[in-house]
Biopython code that builds the backbone (N, CA, C, O; Angstrom):
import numpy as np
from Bio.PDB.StructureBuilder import StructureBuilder

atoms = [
    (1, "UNK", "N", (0.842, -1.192, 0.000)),
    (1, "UNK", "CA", (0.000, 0.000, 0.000)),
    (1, "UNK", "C", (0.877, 1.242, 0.000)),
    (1, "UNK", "O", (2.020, 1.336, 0.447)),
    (2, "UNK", "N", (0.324, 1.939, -0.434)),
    (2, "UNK", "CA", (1.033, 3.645, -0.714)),
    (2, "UNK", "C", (0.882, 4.265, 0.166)),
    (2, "UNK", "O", (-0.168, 4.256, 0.810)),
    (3, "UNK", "N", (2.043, 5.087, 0.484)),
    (3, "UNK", "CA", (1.691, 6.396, 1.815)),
    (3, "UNK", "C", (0.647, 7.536, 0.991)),
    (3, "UNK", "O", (0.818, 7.643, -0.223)),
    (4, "UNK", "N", (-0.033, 8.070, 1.412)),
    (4, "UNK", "CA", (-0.681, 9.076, 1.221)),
    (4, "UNK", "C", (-0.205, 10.695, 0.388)),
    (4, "UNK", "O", (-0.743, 11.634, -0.199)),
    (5, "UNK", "N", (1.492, 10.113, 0.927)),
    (5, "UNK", "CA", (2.274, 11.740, 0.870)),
    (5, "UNK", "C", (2.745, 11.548, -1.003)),
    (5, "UNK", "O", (2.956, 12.369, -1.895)),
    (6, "UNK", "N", (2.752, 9.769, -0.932)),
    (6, "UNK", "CA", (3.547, 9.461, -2.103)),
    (6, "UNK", "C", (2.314, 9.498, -3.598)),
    (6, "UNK", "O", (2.484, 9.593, -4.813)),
    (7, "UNK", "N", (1.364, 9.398, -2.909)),
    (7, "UNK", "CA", (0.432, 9.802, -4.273)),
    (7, "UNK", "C", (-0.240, 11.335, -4.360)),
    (7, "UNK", "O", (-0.888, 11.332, -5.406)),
    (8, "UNK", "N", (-0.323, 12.195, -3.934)),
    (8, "UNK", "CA", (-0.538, 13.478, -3.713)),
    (8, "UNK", "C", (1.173, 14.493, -4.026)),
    (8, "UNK", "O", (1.839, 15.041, -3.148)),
    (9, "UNK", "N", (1.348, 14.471, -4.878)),
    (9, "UNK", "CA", (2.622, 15.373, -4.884)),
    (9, "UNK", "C", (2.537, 16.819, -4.214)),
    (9, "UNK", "O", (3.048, 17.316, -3.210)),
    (10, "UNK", "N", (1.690, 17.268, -5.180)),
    (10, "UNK", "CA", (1.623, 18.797, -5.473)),
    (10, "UNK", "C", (0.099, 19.779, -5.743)),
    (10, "UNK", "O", (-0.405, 19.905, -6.859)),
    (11, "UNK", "N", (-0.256, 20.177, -4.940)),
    (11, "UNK", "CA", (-1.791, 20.984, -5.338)),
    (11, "UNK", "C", (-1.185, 22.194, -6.715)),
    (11, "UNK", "O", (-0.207, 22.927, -6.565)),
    (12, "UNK", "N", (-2.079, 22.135, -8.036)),
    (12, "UNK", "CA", (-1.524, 23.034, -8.544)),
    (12, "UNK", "C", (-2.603, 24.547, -8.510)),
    (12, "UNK", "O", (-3.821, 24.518, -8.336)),
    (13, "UNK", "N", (-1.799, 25.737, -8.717)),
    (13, "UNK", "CA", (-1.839, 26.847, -8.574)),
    (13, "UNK", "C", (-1.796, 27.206, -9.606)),
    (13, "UNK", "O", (-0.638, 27.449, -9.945)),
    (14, "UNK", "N", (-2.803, 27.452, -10.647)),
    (14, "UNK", "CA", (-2.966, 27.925, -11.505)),
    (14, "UNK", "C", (-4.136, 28.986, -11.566)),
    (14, "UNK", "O", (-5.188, 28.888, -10.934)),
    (15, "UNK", "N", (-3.746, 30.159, -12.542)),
    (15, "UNK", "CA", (-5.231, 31.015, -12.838)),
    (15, "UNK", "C", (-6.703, 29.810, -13.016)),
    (15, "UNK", "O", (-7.554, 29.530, -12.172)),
    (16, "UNK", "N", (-6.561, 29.345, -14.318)),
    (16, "UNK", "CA", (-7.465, 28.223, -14.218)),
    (16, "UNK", "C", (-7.858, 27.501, -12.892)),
    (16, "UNK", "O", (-9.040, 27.580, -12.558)),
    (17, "UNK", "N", (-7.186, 26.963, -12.278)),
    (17, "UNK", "CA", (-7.330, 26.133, -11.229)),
    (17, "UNK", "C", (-7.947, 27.123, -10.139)),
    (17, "UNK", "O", (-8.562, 26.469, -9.296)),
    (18, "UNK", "N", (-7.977, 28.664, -9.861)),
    (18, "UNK", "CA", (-7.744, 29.570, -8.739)),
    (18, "UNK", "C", (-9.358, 29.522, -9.551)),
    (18, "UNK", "O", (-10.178, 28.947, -8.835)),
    (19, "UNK", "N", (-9.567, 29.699, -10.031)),
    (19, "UNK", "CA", (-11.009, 30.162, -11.175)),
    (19, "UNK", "C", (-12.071, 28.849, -10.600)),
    (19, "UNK", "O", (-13.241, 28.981, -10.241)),
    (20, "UNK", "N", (-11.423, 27.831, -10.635)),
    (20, "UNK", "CA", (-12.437, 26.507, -10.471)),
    (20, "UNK", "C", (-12.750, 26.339, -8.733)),
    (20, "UNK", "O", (-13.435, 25.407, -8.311)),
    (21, "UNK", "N", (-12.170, 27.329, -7.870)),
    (21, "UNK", "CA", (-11.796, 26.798, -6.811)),
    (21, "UNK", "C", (-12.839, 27.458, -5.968)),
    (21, "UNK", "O", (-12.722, 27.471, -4.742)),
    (22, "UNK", "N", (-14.222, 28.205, -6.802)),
    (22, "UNK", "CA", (-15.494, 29.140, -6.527)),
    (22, "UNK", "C", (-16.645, 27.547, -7.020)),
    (22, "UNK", "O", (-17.689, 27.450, -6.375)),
    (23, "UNK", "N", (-16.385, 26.546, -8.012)),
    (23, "UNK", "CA", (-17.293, 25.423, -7.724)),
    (23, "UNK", "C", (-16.975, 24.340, -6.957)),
    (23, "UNK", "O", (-17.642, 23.307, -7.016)),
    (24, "UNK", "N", (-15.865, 24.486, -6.123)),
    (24, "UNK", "CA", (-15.242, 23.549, -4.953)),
    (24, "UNK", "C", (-14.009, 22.680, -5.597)),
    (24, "UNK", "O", (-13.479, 21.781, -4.944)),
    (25, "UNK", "N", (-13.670, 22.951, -6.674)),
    (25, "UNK", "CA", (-13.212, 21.921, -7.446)),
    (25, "UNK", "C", (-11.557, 22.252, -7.623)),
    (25, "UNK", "O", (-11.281, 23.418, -7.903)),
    (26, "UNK", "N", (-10.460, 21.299, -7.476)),
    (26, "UNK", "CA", (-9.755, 21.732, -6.956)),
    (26, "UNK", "C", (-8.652, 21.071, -7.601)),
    (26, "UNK", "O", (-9.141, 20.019, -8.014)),
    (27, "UNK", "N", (-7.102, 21.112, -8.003)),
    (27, "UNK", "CA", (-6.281, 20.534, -9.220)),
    (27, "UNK", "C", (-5.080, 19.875, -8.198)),
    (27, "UNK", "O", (-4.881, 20.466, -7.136)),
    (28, "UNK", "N", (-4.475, 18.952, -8.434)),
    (28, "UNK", "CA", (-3.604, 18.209, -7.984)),
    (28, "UNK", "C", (-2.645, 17.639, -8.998)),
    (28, "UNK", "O", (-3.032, 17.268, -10.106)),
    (29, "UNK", "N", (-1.111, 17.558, -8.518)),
    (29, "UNK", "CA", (-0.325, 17.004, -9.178)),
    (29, "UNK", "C", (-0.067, 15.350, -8.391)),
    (29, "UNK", "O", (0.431, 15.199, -7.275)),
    (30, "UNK", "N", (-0.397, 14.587, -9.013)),
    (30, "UNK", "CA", (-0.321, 13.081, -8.224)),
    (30, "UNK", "C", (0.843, 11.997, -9.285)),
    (30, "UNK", "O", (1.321, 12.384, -10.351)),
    (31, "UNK", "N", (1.084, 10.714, -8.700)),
    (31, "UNK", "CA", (1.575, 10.201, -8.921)),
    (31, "UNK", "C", (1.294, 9.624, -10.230)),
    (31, "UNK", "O", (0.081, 9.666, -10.433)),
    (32, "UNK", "N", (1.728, 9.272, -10.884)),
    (32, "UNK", "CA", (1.065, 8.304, -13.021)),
    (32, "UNK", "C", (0.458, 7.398, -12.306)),
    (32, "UNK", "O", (-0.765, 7.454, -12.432)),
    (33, "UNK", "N", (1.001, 6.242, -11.307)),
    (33, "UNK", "CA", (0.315, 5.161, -11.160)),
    (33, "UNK", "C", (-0.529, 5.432, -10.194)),
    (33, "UNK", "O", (-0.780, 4.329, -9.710)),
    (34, "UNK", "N", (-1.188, 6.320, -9.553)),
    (34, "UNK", "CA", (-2.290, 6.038, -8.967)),
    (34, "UNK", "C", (-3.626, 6.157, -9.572)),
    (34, "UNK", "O", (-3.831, 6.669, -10.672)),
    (35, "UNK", "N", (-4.746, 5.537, -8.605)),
    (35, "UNK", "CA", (-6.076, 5.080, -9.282)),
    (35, "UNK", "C", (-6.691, 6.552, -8.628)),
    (35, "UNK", "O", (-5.991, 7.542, -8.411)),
    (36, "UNK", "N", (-7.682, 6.486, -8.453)),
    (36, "UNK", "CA", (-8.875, 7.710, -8.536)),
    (36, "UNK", "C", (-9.180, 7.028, -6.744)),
    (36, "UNK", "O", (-9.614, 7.832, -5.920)),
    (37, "UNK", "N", (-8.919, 5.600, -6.314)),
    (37, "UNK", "CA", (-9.660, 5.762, -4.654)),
    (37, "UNK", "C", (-8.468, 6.280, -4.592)),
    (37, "UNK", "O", (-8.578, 7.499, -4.464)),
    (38, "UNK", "N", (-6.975, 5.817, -4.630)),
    (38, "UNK", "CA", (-5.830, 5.969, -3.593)),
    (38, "UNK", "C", (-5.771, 7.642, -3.689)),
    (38, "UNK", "O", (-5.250, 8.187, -2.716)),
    (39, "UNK", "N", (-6.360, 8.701, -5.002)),
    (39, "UNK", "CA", (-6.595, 9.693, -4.719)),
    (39, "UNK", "C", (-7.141, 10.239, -3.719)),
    (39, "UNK", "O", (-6.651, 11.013, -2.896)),
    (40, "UNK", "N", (-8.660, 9.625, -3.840)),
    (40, "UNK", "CA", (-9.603, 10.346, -2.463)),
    (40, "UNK", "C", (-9.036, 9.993, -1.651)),
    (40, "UNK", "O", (-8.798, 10.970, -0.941)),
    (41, "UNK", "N", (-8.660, 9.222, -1.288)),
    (41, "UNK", "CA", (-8.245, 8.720, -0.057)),
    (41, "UNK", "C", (-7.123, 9.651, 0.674)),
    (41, "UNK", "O", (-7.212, 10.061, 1.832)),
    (42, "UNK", "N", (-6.166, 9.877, -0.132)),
    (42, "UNK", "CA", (-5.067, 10.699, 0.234)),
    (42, "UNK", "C", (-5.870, 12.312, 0.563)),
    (42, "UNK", "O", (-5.750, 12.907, 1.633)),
    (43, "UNK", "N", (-6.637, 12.783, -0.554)),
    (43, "UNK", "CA", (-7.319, 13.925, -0.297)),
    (43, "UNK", "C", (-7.939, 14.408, 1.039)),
    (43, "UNK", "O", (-7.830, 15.518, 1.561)),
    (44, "UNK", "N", (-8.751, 13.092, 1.557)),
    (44, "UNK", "CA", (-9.728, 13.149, 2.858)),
    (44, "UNK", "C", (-8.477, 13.212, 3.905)),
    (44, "UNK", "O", (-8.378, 14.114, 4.737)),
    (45, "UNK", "N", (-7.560, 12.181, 3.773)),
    (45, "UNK", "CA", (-6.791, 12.300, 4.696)),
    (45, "UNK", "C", (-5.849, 13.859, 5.516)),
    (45, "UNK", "O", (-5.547, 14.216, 6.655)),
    (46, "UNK", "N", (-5.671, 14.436, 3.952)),
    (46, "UNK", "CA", (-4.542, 15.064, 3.904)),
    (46, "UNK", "C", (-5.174, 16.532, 4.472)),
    (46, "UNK", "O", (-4.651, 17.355, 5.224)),
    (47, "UNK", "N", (-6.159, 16.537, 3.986)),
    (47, "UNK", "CA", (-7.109, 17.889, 3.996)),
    (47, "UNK", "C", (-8.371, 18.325, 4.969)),
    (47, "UNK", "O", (-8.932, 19.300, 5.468)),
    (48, "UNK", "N", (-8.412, 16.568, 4.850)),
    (48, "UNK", "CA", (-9.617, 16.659, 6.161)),
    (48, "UNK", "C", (-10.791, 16.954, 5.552)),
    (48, "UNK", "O", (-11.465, 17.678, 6.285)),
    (49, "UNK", "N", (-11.473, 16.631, 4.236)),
    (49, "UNK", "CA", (-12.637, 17.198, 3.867)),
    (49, "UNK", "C", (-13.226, 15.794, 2.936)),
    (49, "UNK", "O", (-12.762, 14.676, 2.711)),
    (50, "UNK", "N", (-14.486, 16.513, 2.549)),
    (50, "UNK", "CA", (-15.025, 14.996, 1.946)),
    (50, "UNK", "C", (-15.055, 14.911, 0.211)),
    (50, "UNK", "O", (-15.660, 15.881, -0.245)),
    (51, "UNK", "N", (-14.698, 14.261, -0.524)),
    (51, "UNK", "CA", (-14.539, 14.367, -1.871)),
    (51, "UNK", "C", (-15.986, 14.006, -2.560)),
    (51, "UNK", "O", (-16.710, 13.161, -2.032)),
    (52, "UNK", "N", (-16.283, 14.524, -3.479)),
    (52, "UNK", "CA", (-17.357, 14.375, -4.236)),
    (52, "UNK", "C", (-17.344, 13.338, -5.097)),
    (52, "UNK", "O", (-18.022, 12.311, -5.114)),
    (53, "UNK", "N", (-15.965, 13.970, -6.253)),
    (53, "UNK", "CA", (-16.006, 13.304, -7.922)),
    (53, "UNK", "C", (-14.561, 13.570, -7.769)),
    (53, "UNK", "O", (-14.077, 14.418, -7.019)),
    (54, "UNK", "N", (-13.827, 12.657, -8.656)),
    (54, "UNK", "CA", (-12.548, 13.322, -9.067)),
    (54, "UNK", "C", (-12.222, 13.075, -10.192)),
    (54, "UNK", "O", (-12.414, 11.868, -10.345)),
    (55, "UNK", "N", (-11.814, 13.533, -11.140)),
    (55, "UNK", "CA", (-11.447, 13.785, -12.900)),
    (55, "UNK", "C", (-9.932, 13.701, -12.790)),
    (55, "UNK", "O", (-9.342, 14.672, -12.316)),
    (56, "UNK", "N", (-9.109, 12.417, -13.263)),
    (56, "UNK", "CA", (-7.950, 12.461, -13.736)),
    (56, "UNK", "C", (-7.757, 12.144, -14.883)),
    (56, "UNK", "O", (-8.489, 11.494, -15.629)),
    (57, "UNK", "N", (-6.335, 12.781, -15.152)),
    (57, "UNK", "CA", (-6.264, 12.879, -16.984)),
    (57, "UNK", "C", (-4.292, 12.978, -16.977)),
    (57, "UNK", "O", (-3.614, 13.780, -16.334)),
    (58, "UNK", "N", (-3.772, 11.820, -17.960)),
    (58, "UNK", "CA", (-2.128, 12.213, -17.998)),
    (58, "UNK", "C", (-2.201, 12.916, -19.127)),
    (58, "UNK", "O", (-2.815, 12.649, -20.160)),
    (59, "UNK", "N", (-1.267, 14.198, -18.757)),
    (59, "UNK", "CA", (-0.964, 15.072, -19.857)),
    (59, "UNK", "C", (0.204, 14.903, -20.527)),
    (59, "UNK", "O", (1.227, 15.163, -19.894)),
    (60, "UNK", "N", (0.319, 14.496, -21.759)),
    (60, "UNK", "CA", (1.158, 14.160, -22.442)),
    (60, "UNK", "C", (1.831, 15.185, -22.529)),
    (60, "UNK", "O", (1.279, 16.282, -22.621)),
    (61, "UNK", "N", (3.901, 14.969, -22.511)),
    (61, "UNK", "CA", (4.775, 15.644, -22.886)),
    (61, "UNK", "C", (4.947, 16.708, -23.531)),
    (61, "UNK", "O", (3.880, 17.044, -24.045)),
    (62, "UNK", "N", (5.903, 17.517, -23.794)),
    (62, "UNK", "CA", (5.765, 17.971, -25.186)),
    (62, "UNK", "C", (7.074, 18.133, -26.007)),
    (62, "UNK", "O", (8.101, 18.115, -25.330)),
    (63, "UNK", "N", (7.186, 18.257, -27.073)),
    (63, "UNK", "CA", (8.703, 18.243, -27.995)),
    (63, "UNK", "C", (8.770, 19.471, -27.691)),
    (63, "UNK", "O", (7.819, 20.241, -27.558)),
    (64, "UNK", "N", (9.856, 19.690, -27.573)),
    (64, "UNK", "CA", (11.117, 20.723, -27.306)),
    (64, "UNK", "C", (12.623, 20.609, -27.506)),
    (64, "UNK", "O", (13.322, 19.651, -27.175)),
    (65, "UNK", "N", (13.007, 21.715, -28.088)),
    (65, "UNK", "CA", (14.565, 21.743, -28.669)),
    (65, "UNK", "C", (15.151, 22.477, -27.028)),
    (65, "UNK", "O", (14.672, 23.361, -26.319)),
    (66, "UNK", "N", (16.315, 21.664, -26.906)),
    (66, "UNK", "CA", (17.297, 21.399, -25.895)),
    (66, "UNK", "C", (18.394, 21.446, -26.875)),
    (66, "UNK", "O", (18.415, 21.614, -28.094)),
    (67, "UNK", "N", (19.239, 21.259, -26.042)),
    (67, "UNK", "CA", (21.305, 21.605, -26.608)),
    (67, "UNK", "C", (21.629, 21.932, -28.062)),
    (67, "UNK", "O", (21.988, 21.055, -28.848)),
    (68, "UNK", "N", (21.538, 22.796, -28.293)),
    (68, "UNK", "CA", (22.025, 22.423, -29.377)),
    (68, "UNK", "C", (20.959, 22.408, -31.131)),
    (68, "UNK", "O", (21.240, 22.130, -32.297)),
    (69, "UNK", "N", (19.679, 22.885, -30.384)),
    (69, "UNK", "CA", (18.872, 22.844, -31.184)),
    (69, "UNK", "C", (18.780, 20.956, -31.638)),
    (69, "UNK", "O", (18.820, 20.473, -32.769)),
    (70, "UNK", "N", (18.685, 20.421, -30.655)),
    (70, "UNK", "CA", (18.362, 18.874, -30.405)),
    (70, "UNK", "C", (16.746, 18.584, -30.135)),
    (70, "UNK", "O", (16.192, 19.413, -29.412)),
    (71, "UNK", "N", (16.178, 17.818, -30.491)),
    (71, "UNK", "CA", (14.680, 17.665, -29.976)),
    (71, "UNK", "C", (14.961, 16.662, -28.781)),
    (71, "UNK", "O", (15.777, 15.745, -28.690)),
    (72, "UNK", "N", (13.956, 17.174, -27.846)),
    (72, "UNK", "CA", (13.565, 16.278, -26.602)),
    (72, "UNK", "C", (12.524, 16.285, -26.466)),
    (72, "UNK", "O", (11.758, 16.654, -27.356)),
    (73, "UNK", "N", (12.132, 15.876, -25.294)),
    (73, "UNK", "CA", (10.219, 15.850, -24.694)),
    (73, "UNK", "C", (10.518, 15.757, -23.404)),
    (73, "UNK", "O", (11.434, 15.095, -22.916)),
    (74, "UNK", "N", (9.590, 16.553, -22.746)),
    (74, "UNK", "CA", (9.078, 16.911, -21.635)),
    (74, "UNK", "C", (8.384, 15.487, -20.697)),
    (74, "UNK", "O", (8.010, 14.543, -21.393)),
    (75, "UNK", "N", (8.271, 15.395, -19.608)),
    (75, "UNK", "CA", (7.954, 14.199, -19.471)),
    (75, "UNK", "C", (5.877, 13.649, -19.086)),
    (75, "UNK", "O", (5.063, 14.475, -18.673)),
    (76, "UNK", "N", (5.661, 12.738, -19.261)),
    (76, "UNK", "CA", (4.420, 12.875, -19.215)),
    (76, "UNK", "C", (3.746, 12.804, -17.300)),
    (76, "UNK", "O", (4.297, 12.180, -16.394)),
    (77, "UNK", "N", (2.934, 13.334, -17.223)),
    (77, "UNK", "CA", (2.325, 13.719, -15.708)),
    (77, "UNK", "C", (0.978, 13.671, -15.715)),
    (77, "UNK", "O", (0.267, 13.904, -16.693)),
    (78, "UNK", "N", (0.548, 13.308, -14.410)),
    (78, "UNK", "CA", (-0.891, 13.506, -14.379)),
    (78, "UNK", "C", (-1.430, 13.849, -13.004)),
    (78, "UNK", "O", (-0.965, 13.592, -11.893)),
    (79, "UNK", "N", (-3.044, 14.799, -13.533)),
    (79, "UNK", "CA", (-3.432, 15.720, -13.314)),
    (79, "UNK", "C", (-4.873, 15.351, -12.292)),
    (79, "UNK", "O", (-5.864, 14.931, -12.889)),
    (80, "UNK", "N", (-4.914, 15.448, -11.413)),
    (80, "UNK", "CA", (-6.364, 14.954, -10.989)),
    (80, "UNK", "C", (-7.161, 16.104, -10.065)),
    (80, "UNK", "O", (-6.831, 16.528, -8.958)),
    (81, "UNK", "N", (-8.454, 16.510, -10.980)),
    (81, "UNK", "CA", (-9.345, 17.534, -10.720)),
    (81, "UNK", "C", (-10.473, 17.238, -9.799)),
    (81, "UNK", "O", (-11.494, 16.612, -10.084)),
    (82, "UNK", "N", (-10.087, 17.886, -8.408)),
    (82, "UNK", "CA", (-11.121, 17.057, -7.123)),
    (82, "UNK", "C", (-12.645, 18.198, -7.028)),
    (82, "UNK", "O", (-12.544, 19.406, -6.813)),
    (83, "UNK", "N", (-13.486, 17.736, -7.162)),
    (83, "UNK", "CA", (-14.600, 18.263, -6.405)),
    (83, "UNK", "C", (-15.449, 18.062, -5.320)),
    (83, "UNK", "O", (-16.195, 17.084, -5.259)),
    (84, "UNK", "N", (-15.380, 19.013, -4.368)),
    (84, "UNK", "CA", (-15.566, 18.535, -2.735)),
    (84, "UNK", "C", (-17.125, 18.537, -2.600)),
    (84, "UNK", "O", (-17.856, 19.190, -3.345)),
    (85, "UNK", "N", (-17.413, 18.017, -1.928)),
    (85, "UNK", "CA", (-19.250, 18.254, -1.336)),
    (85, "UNK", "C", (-19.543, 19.362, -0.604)),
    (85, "UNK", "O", (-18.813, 19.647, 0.345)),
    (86, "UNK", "N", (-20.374, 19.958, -0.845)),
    (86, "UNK", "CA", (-20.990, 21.076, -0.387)),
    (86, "UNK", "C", (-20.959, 21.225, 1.185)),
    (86, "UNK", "O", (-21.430, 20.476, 2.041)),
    (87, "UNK", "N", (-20.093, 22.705, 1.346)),
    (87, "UNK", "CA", (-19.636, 22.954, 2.844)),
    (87, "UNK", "C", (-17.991, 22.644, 3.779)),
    (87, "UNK", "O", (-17.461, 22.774, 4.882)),
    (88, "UNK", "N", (-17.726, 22.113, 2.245)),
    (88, "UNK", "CA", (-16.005, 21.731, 2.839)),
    (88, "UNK", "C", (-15.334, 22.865, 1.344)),
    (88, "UNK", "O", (-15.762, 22.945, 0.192)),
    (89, "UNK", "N", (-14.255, 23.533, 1.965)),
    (89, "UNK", "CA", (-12.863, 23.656, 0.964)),
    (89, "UNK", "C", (-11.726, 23.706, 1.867)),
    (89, "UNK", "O", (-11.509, 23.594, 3.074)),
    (90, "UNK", "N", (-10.890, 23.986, 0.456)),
    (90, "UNK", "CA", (-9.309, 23.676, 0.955)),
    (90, "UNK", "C", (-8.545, 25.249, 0.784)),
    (90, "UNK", "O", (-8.661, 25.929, -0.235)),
    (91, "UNK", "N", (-8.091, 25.484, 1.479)),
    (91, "UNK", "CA", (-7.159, 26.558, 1.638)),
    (91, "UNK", "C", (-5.725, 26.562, 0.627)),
    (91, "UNK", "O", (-4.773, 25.807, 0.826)),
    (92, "UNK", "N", (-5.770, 27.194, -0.069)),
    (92, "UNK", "CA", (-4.614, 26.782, -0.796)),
    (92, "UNK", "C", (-3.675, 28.476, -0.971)),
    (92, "UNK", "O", (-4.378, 29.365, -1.451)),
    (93, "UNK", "N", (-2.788, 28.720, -0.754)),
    (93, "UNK", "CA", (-2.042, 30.203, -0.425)),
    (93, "UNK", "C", (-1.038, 29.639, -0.797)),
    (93, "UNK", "O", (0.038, 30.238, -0.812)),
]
sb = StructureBuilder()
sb.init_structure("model")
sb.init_model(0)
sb.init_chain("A")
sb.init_seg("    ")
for serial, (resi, resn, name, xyz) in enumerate(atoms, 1):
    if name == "N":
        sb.init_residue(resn, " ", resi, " ")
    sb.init_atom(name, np.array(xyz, "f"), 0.0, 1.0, " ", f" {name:<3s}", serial, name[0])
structure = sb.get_structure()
């Protein structure tokens, strides 16, 4: 089983994300291999609140010139969009 800390990386801070965060709904940087419970799960834990729905999606890489005018790629990550039940949020500063 997974620690909690190890599938929850990073809450992201984005305009977009700051915009969604008025329908409770809320953006996370998590691990590739986790599923959508070991999400909530980490969420309720971490935050203390109750999860609704959660929307994950890996965002593919992207090509980019590195050294030399060399092509590379960026690496792929994924994204999971939480929406809480009515009467809980998360503080995010």
């Amino acid at each position: 089983m997974k620690s909690i800390y190890s599938v929850i990386k990073a809450p992201l801070v984005t305009e977009k994300s700051s915009r969604h965060s008025v329908y409770r709904k809320y953006s996370f940087l998590v691990s590739n291999d986790s599923n959508k419970v070991e999400i909530k799960r980490s969420i309720e834990k971490i935050y203390k609140v109750k999860v609704d729905k959660i929307s994950s999606m890996i965002i593919k890489g992207k090509i980019k010139k590195i050294k030399w005018n060399q092509p590379g790629k960026t690496v792929n990550w994924k994204k999971a969009v939480i929406t809480l039940k009515p009467g809980f949020e998360i503080k995010l500063t």
